[in-house]
mmCIF file as Biopython writes it, N, C-alpha, C and O atoms, coordinates in Angstrom:
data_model
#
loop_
_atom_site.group_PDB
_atom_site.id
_atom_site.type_symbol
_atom_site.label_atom_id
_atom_site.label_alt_id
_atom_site.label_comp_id
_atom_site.label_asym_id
_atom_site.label_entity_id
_atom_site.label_seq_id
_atom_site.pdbx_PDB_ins_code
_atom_site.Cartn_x
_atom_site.Cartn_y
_atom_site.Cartn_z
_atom_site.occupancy
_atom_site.B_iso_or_equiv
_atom_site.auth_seq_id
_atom_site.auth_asym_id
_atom_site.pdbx_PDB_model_num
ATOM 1   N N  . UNK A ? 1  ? 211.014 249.626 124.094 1.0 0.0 1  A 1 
ATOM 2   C CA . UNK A ? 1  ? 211.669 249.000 122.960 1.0 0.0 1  A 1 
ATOM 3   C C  . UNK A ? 1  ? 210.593 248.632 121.939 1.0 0.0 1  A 1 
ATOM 4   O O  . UNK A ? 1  ? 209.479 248.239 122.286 1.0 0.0 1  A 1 
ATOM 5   N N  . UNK A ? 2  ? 210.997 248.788 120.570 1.0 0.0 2  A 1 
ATOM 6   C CA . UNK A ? 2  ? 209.612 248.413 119.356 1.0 0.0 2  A 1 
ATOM 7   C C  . UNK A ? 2  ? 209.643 246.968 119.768 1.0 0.0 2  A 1 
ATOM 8   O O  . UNK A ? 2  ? 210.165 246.298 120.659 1.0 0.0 2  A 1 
ATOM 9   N N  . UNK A ? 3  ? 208.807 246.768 118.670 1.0 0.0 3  A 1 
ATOM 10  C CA . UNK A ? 3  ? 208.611 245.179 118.710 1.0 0.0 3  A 1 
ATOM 11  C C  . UNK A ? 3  ? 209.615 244.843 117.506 1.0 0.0 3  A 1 
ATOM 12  O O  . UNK A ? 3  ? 210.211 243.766 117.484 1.0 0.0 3  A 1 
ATOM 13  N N  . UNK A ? 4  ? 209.851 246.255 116.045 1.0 0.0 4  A 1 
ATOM 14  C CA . UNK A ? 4  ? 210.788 245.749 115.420 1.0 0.0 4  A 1 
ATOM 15  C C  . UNK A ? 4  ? 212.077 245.625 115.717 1.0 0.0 4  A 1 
ATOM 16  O O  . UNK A ? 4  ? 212.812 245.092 114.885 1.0 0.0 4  A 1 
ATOM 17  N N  . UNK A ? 5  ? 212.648 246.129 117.059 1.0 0.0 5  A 1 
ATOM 18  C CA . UNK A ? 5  ? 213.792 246.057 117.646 1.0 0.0 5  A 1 
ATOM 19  C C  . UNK A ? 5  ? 213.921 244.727 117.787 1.0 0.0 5  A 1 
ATOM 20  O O  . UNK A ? 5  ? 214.652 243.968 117.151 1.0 0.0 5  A 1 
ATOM 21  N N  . UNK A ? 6  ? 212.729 244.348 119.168 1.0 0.0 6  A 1 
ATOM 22  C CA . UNK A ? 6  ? 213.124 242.671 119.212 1.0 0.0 6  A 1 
ATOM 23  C C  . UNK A ? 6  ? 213.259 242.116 118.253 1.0 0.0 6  A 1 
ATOM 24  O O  . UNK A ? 6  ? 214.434 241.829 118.021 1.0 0.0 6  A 1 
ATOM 25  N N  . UNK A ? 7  ? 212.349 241.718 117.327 1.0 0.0 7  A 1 
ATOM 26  C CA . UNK A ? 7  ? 212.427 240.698 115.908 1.0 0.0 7  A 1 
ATOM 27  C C  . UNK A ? 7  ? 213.905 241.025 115.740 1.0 0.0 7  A 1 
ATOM 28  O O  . UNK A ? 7  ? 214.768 240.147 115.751 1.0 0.0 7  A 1 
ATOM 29  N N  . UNK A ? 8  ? 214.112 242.067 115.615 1.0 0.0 8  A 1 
ATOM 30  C CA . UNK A ? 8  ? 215.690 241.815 114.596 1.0 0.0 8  A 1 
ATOM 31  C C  . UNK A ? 8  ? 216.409 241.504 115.813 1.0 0.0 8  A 1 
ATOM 32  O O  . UNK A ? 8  ? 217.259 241.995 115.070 1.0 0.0 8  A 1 
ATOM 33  N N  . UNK A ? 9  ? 216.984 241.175 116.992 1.0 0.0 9  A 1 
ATOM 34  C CA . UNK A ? 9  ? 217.576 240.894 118.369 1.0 0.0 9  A 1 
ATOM 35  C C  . UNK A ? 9  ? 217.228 239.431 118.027 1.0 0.0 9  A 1 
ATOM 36  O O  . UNK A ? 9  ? 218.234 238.722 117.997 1.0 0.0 9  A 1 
ATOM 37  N N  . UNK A ? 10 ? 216.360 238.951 117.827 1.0 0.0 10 A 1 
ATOM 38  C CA . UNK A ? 10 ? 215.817 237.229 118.184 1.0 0.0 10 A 1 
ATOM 39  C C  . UNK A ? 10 ? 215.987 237.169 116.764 1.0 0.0 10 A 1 
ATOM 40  O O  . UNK A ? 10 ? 216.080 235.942 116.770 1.0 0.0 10 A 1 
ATOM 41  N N  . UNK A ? 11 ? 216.106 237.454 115.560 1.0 0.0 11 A 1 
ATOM 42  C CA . UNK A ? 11 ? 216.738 237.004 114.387 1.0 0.0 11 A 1 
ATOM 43  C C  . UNK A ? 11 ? 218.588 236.921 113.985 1.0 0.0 11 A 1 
ATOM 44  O O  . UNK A ? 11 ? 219.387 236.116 113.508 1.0 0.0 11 A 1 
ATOM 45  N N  . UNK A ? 12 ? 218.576 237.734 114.306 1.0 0.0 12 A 1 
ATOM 46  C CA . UNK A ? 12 ? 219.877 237.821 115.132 1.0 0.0 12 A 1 
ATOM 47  C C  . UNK A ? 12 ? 220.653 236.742 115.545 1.0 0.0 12 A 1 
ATOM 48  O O  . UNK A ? 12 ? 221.651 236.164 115.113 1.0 0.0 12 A 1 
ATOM 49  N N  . UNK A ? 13 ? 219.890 236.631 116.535 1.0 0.0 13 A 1 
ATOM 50  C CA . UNK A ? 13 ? 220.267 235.603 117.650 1.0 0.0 13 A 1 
ATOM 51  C C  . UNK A ? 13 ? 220.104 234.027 117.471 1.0 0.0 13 A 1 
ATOM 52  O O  . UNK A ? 13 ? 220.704 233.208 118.167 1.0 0.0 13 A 1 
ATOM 53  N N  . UNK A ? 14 ? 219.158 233.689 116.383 1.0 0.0 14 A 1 
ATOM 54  C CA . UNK A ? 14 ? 219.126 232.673 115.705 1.0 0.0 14 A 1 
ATOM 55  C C  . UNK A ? 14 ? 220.186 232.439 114.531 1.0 0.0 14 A 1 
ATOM 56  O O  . UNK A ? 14 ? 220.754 231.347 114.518 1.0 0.0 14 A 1 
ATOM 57  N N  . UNK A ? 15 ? 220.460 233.270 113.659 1.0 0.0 15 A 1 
ATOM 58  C CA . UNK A ? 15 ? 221.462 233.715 113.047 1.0 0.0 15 A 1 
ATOM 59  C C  . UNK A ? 15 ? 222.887 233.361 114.092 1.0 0.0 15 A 1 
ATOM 60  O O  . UNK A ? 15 ? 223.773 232.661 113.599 1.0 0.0 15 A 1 
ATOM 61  N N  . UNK A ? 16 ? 223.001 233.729 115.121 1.0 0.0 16 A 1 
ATOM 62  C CA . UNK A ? 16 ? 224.655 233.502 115.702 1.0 0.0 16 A 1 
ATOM 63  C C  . UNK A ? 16 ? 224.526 232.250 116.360 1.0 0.0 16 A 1 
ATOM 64  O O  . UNK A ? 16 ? 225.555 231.582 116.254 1.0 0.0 16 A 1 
ATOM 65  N N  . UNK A ? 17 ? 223.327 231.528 117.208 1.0 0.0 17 A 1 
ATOM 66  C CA . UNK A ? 17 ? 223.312 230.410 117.448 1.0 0.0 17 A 1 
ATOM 67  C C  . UNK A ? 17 ? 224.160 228.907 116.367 1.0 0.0 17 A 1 
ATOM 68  O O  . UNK A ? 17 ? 225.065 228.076 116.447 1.0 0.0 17 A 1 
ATOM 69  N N  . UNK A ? 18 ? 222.891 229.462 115.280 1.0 0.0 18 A 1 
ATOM 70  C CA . UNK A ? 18 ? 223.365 228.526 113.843 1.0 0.0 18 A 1 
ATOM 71  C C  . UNK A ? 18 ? 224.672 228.572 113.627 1.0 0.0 18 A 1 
ATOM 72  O O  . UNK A ? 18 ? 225.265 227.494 113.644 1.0 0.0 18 A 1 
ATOM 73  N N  . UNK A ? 19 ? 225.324 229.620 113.411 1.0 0.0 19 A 1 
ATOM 74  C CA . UNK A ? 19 ? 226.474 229.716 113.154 1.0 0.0 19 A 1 
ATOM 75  C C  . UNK A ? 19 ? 227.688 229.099 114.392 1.0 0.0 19 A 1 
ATOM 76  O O  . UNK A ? 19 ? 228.858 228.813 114.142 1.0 0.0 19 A 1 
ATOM 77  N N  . UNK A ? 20 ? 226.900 228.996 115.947 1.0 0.0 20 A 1 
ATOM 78  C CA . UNK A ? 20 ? 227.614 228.222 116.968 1.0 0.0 20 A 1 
ATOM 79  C C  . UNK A ? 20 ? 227.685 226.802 116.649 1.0 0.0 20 A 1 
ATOM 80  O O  . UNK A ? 20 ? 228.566 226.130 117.185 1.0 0.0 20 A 1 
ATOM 81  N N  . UNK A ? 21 ? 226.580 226.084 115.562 1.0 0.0 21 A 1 
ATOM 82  C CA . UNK A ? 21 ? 226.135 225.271 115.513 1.0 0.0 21 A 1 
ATOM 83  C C  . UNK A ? 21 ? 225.768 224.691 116.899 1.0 0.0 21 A 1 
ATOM 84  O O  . UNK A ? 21 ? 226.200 223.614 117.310 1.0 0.0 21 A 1 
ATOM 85  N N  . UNK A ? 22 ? 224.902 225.532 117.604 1.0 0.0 22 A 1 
ATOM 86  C CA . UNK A ? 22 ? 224.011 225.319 118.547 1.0 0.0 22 A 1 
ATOM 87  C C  . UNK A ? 22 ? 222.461 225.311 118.494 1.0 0.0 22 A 1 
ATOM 88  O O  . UNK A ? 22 ? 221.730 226.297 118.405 1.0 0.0 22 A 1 
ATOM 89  N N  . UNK A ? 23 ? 222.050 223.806 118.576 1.0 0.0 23 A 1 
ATOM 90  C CA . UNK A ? 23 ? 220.240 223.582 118.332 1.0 0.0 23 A 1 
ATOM 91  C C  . UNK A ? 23 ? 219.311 224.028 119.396 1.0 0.0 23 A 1 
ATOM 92  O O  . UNK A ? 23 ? 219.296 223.408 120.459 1.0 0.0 23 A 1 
ATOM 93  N N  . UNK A ? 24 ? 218.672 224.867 119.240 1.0 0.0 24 A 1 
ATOM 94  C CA . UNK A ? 24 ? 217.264 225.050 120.031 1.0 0.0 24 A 1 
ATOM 95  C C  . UNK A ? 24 ? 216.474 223.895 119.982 1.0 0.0 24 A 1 
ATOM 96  O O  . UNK A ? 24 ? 216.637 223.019 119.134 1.0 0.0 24 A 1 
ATOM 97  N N  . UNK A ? 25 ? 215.267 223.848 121.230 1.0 0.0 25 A 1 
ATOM 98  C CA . UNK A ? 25 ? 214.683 222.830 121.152 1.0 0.0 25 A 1 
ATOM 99  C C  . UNK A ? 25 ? 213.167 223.167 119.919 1.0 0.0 25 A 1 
ATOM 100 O O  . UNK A ? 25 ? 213.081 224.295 119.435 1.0 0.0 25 A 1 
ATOM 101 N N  . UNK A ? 26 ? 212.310 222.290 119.620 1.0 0.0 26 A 1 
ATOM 102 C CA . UNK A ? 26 ? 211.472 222.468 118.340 1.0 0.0 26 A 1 
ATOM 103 C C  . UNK A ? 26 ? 210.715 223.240 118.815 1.0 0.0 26 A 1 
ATOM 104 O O  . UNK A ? 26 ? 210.205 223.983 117.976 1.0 0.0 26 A 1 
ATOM 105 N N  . UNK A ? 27 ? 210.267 223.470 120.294 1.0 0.0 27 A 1 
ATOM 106 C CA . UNK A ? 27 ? 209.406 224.915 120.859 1.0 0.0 27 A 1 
ATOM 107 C C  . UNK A ? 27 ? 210.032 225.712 120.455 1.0 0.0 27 A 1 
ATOM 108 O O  . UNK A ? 27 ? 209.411 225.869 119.404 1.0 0.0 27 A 1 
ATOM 109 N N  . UNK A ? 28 ? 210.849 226.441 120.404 1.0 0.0 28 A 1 
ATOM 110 C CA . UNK A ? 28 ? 211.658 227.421 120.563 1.0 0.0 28 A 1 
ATOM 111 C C  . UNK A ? 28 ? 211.176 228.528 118.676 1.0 0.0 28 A 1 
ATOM 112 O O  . UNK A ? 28 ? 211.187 229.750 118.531 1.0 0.0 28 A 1 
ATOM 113 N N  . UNK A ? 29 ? 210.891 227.623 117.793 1.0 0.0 29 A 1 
ATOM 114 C CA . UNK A ? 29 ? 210.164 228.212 116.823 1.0 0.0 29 A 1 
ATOM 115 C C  . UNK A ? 29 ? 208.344 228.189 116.855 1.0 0.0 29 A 1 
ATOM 116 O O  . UNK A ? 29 ? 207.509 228.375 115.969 1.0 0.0 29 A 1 
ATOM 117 N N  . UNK A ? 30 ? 208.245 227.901 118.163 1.0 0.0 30 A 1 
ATOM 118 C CA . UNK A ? 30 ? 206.704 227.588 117.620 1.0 0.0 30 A 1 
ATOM 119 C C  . UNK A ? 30 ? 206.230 229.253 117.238 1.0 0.0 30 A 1 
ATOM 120 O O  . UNK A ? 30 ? 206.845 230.284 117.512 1.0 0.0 30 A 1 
ATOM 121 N N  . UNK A ? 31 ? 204.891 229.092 116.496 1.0 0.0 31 A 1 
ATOM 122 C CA . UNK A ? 31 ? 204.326 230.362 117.054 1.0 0.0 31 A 1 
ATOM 123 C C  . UNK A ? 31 ? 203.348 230.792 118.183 1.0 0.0 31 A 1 
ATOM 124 O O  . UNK A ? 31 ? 203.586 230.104 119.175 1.0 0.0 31 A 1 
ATOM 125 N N  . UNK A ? 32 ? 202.205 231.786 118.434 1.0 0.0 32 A 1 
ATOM 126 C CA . UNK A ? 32 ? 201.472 231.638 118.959 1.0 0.0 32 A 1 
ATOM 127 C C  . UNK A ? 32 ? 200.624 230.676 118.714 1.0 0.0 32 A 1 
ATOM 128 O O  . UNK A ? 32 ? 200.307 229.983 119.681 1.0 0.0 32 A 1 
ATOM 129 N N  . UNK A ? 33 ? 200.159 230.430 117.677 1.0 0.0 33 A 1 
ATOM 130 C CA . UNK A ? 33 ? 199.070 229.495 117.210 1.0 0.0 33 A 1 
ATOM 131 C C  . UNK A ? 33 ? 199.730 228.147 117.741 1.0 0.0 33 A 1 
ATOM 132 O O  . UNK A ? 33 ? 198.976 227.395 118.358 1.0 0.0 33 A 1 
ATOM 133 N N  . UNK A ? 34 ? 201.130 227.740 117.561 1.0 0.0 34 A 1 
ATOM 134 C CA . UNK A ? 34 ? 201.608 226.621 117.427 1.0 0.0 34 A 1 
ATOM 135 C C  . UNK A ? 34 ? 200.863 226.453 119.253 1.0 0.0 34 A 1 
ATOM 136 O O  . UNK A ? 34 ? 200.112 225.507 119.491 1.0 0.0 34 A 1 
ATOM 137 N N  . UNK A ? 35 ? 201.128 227.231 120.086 1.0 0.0 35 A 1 
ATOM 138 C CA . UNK A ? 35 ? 201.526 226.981 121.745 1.0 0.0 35 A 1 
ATOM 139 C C  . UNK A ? 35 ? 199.862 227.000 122.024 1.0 0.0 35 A 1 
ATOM 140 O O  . UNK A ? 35 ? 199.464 226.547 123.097 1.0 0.0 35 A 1 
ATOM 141 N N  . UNK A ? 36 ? 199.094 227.422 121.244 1.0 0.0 36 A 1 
ATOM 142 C CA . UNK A ? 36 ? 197.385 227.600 121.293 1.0 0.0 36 A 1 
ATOM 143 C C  . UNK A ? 36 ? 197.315 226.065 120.748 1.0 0.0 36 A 1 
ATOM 144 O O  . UNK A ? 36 ? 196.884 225.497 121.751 1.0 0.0 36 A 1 
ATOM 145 N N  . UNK A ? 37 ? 197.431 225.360 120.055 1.0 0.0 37 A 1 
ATOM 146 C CA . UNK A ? 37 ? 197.056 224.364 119.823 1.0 0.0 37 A 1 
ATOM 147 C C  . UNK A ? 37 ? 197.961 223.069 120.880 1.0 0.0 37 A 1 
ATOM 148 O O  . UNK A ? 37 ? 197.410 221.969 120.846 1.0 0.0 37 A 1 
ATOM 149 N N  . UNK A ? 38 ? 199.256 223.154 121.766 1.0 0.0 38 A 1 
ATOM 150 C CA . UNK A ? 38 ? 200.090 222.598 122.268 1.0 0.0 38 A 1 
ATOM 151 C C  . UNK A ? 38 ? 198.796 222.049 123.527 1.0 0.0 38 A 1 
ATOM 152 O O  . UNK A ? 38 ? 197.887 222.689 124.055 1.0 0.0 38 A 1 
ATOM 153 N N  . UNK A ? 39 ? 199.175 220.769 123.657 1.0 0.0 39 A 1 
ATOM 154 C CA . UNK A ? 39 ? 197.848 220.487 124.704 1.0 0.0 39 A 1 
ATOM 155 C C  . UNK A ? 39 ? 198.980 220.094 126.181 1.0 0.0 39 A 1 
ATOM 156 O O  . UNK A ? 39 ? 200.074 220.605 126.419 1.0 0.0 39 A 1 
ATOM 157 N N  . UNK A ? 40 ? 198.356 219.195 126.855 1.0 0.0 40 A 1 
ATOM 158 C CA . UNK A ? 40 ? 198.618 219.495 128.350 1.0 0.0 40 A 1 
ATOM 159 C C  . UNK A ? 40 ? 200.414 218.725 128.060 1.0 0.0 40 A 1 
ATOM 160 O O  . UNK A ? 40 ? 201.416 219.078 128.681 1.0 0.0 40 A 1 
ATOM 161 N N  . UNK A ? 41 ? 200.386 218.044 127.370 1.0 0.0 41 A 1 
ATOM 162 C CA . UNK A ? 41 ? 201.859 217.684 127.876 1.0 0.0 41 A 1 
ATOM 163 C C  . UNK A ? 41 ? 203.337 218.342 127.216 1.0 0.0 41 A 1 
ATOM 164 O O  . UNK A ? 41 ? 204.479 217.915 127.048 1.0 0.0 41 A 1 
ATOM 165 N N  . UNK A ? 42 ? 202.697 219.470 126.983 1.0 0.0 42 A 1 
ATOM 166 C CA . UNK A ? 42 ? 203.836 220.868 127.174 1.0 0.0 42 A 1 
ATOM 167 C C  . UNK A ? 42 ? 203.381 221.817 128.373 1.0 0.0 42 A 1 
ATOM 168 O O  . UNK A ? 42 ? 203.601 223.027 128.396 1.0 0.0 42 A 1 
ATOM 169 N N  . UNK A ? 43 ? 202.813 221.205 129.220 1.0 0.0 43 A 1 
ATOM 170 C CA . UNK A ? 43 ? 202.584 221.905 130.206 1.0 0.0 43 A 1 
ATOM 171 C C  . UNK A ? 43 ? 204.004 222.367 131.403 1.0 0.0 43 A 1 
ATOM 172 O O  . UNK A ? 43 ? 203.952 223.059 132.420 1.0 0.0 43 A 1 
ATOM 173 N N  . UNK A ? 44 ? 204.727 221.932 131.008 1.0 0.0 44 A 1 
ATOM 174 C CA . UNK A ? 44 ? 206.022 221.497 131.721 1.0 0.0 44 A 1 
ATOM 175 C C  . UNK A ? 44 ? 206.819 222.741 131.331 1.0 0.0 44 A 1 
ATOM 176 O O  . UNK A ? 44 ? 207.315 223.465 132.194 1.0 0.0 44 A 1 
ATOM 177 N N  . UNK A ? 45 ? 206.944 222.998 129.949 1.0 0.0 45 A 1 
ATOM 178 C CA . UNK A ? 45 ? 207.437 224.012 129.561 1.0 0.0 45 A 1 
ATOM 179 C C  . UNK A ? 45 ? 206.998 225.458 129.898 1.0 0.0 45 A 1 
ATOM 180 O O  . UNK A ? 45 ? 207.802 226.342 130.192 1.0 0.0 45 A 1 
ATOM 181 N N  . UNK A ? 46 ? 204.952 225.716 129.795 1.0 0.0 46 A 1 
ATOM 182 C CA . UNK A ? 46 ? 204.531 226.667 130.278 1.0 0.0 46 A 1 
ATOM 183 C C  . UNK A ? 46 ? 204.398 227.155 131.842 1.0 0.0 46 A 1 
ATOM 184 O O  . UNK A ? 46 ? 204.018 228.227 132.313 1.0 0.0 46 A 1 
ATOM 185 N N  . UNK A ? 47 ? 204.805 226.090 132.384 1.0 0.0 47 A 1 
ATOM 186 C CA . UNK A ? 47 ? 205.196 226.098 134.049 1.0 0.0 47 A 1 
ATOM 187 C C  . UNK A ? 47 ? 206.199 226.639 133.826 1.0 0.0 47 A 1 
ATOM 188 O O  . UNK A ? 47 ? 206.229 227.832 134.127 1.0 0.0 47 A 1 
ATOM 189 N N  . UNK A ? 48 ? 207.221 226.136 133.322 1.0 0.0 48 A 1 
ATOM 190 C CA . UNK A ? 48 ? 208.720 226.356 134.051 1.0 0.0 48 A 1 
ATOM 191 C C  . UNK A ? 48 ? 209.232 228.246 133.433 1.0 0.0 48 A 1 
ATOM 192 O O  . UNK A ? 48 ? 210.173 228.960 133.782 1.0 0.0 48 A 1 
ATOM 193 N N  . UNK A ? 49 ? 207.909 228.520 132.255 1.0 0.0 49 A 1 
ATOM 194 C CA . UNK A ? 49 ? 208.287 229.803 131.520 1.0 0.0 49 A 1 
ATOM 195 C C  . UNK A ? 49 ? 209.424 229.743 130.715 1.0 0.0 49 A 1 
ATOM 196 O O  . UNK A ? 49 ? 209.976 230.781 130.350 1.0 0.0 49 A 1 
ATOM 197 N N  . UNK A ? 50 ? 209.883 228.499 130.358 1.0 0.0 50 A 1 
ATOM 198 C CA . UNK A ? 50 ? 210.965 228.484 129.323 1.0 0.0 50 A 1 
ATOM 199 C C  . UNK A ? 50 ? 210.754 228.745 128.164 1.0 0.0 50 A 1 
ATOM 200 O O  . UNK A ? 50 ? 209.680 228.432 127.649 1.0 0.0 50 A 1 
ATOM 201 N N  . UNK A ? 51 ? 211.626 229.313 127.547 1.0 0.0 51 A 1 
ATOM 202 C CA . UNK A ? 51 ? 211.804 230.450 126.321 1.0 0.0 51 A 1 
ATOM 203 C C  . UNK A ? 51 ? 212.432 231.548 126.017 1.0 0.0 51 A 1 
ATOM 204 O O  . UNK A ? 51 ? 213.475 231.564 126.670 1.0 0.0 51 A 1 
ATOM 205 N N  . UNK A ? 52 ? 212.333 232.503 125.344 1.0 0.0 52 A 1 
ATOM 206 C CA . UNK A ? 52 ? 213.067 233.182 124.754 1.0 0.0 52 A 1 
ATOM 207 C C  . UNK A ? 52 ? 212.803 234.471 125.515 1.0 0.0 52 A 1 
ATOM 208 O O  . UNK A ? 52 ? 211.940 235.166 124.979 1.0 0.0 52 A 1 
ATOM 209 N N  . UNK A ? 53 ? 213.501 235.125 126.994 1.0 0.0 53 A 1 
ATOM 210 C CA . UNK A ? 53 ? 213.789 236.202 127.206 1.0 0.0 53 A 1 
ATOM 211 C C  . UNK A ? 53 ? 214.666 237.459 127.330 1.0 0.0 53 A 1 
ATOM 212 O O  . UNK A ? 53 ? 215.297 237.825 128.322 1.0 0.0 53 A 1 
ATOM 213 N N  . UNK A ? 54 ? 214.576 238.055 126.105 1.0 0.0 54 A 1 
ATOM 214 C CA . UNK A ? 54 ? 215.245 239.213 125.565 1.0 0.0 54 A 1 
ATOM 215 C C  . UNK A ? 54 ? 215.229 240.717 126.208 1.0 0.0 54 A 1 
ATOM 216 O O  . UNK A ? 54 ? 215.774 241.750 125.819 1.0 0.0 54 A 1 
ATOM 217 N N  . UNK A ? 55 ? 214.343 240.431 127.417 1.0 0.0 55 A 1 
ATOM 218 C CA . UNK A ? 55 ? 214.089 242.050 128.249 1.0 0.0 55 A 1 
ATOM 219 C C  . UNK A ? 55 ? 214.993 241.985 128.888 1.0 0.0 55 A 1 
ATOM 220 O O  . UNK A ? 55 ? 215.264 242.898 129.668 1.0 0.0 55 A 1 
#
């Protein structure tokens, strides 16, 4: 699968959420940089692997 496949799948999908008026949590937009700078007490999240899997 491209990578421009996903983007438009996870834009998408933000797109029909909103429209559920259903909120993600504020991780859920980070970027890489954001989760590179995230220090130990999101560690909880990178344990548990929560996030966005589209495979």
């Amino acid at each position: 699968m491209k990578r421009s496949e996903l983007n438009a799948i996870l834009r998408e999908s933000k797109q029909f959420l909103e429209r559920m008026n259903f909120h993600l949590p504020v991780w859920a937009h980070w970027s890489p940089e954001d989760w590179a700078r995230a220090g130990h007490e999101h560690d909880e999240i990178r344990d548990n692997m929560l996030g966005w899997d589209i495979t």
